[in-house]
N, C-alpha and C positions, 0 to 999 in steps of 0.2 A: 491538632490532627496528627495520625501516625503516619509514617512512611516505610516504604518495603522495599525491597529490590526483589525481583523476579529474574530467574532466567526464560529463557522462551528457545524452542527446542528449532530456530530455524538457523539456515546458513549465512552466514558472514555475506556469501555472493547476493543473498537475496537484501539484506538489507543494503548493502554496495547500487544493488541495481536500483530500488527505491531513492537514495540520497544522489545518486546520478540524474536520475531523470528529472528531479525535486529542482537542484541544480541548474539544470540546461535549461527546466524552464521560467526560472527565477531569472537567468541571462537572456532569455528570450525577448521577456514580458518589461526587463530594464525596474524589477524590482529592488530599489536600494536598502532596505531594512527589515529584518524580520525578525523574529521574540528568540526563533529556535533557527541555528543553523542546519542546512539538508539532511547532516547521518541525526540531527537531534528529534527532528521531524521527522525522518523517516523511522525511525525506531518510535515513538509515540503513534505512529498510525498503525504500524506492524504488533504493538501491544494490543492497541483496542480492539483491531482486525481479526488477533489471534485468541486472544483472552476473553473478549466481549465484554468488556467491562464499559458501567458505561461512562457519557462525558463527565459526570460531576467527579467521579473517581480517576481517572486516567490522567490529566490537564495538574492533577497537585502535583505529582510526582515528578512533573518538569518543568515547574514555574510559570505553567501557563493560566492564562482563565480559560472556562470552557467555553466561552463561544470559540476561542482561537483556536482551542483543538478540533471541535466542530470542523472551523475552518480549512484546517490543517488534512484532517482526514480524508473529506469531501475532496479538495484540491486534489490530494494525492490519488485518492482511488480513483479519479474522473483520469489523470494522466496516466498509471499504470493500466486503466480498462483500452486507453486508446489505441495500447501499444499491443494489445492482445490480436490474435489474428481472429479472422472472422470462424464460423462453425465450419465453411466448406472448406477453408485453409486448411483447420484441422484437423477436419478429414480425411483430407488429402495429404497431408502431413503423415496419418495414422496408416494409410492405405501404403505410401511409398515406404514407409518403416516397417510395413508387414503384417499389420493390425488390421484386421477383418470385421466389420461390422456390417449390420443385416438392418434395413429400415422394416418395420414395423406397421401396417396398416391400421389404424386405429378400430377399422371398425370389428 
């Protein structure tokens, strides 16, 4: 099998924020071992997320198998969605920052 390195066009902060929260909840949960440490997992989900490549391809290039990245991914995106604010939040978020938006009556 060949292997590659890619760059991937996001910021440093973002994957910081992924391998943080990867982190806390690895401390949370009293997980003592895992294949890939947080920034190694956090960057393996930030490729397939951004790239769409999919498990059977993504999992060789960091010594994982693909159920674990599987794993890995699921894991991550279910903790980064939790930390998302709701639609009204961001709403409201957009409305105090001066963003104006118009609901739409569907019919």
């Amino acid at each position: 099998m060949l292997f590659y390195r890619a760059a991937l066009p996001l910021s440093r902060r973002t994957l910081n924020l992924a391998a943080r929260t990867i982190r806390a909840h690895r401390k949370d949960t009293g997980s003592r071992w895992r294949r890939l440490d947080p920034a190694a997992q956090a960057l393996l989900v930030l490729v397939h997320l951004y790239k769409g490549e999919p498990f059977a391809q993504v999992p060789a290039g960091f010594g994982v198998g693909t159920t674990t990245a599987w794993r890995y991914v699921h894991e991550t995106t279910a903790l980064l969605a939790a930390q998302a604010p709701t639609l009204e939040q961001g709403l409201r978020r957009a409305r105090r920052k001066g963003w104006a938006y118009v609901i739409v009556d569907g019919t």
